[in-house]
N, C-alpha and C positions, 0 to 999 in steps of 0.2 A: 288063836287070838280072835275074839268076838268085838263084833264095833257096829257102830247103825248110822247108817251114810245115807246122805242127800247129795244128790246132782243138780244142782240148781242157776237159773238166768233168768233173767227178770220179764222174759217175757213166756218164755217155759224153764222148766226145771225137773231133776231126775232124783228122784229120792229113795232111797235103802233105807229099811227098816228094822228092828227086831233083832238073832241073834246070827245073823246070815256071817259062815266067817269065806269071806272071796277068797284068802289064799288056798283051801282046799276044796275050792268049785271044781269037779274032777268032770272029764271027759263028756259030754251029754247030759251033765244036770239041768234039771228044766229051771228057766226064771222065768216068772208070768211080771209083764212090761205093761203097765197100762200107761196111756196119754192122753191130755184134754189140753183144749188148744186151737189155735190157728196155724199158719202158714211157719213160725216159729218153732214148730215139732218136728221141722224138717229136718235136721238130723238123727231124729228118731226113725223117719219113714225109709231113710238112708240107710241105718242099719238093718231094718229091715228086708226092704227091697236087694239090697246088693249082700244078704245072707253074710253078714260082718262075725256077727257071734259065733256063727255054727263054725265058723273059721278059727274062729278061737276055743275051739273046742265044747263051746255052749249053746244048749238048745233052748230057743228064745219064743216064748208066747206073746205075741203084741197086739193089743188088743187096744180099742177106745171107747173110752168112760167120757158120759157125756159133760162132767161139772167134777173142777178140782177138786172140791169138799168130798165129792161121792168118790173119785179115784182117794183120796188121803184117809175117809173112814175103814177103804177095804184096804188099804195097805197096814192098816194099822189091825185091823183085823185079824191079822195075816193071809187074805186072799191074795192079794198082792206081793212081789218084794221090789218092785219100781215105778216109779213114777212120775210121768213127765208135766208138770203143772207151773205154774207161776212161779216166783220168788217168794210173793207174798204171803200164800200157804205155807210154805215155808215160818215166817215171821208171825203167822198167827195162831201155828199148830204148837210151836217154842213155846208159846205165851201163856197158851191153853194146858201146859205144860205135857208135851208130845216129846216123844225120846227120839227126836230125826234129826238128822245132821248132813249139812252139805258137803258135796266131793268133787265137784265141777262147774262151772259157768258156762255155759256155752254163745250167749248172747250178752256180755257185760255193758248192758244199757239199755235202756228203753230204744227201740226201733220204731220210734212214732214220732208224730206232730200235733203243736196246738195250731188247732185252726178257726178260723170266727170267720162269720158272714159279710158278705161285701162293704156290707154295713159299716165294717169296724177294720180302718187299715191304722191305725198307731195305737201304742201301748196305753196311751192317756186315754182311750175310748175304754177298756177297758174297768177300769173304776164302775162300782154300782151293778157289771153285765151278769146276765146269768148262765153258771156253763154243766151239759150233762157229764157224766159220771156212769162208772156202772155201781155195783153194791160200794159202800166204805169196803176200806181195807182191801179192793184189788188195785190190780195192776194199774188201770186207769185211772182210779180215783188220786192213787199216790205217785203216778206219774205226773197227772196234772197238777199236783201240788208244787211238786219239783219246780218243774218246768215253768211255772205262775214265780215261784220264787227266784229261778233266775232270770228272770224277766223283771223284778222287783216288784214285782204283784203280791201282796199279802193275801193266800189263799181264805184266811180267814175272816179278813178285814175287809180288804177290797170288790171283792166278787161271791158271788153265792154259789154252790157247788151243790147239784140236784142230781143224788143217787136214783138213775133210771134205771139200770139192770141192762137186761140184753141190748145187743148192739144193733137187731134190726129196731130194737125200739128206740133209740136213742136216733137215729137215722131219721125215722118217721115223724121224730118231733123236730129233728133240725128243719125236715122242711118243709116245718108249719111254723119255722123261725121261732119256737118256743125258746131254743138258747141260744144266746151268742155268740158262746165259745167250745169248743170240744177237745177231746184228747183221741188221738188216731192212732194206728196203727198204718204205718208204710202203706200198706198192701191197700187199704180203704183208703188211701189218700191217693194213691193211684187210680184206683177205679173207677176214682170220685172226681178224677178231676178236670171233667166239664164241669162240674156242679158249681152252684155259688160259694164261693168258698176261698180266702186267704190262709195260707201258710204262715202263721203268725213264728212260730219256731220250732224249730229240727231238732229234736231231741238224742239223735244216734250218732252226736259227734262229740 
């Protein structure tokens, strides 16, 4: 039985590719595991570290790629047959029409926050503000859409949304107060949080 499976959660995700059939992975077949990511890969580094696979009879290559797109070209490639990356690559490899298919969640929700500058403690400050982003179409970009929408924020209406890219660069610009508002992850919201900065909302509940 031939199938092509994704492991996917929206803040990482595990994708199978190609004609790989799991029910006859015999004894020490090797699977080359790539992940790109943050602190969210942690059950990846778990199987790793505590030799999960090789317990299952499977010898496991895990390795990291430093950008989802570059881990999703080699799996499609076939250098790869997994992959741990966003959800989103998921949703825009489908689009681009890529033959991957999800097979687990491991994070079902965004593990972040919107947060804005001292500057801006109620929803009505909002209106008009401007918030970073990383590229369209990741994680953050479409987390903070969500999360602007249940807050009854029209992500498209109400606020402007400036695709910055990397995270230390989006950082660099919050504190030259270029944007008002941001999309975080947990872990940066902890580290950060002497920083100037309001928890506008909790997006992992």
């Amino acid at each position: 039985m031939k199938f092509k499976l994704y492991l996917a959660f929206p803040g990482v995700a595990l994708m199978l590719v190609g004609t790989l059939c799991l029910p006859s992975v015999k004894a020490e077949e090797r699977l080359r595991i790539a992940w790109a990511g943050g602190s969210s890969s942690a059950p990846i580094w778990i199987i790793q570290e505590k030799g999960l696979m090789k317990k299952q009879g499977v010898s496991a290559e895990i390795i990291r790629v430093g950008t989802s797109p570059m881990a999703l070209q080699a799996m499609l490639a076939g250098e790869l047959d997994i992959i741990g990356t966003s959800v989103t690559t998921l949703v825009s490899s489908r689009l681009a029409g890529a033959d991957v298919v999800m097979i687990l969640a491991i994070v079902p929700t965004f593990p972040a926050h919107i947060v804005t500058q001292k500057s801006v403690d109620d929803l009505k400050q909002l209106k008009g503000k401007v918030g970073g982003v990383g590229r369209a179409g990741t994680t953050t970009e479409i987390g903070m859409r969500l999360a602007l929408t249940r807050l009854g924020v029209d992500p498209s209406v109400d606020v402007k949304l400036v695709p910055v890219g990397a995270t230390r660069t989006r950082w660099q610009r919050w504190l030259k107060e270029l944007f008002n508002l941001e999309f975080w992850a947990n872990h940066l919201c902890a580290k950060r949080r002497n920083s100037a900065l309001n928890l506008l909302l909790t997006l992992d509940r």
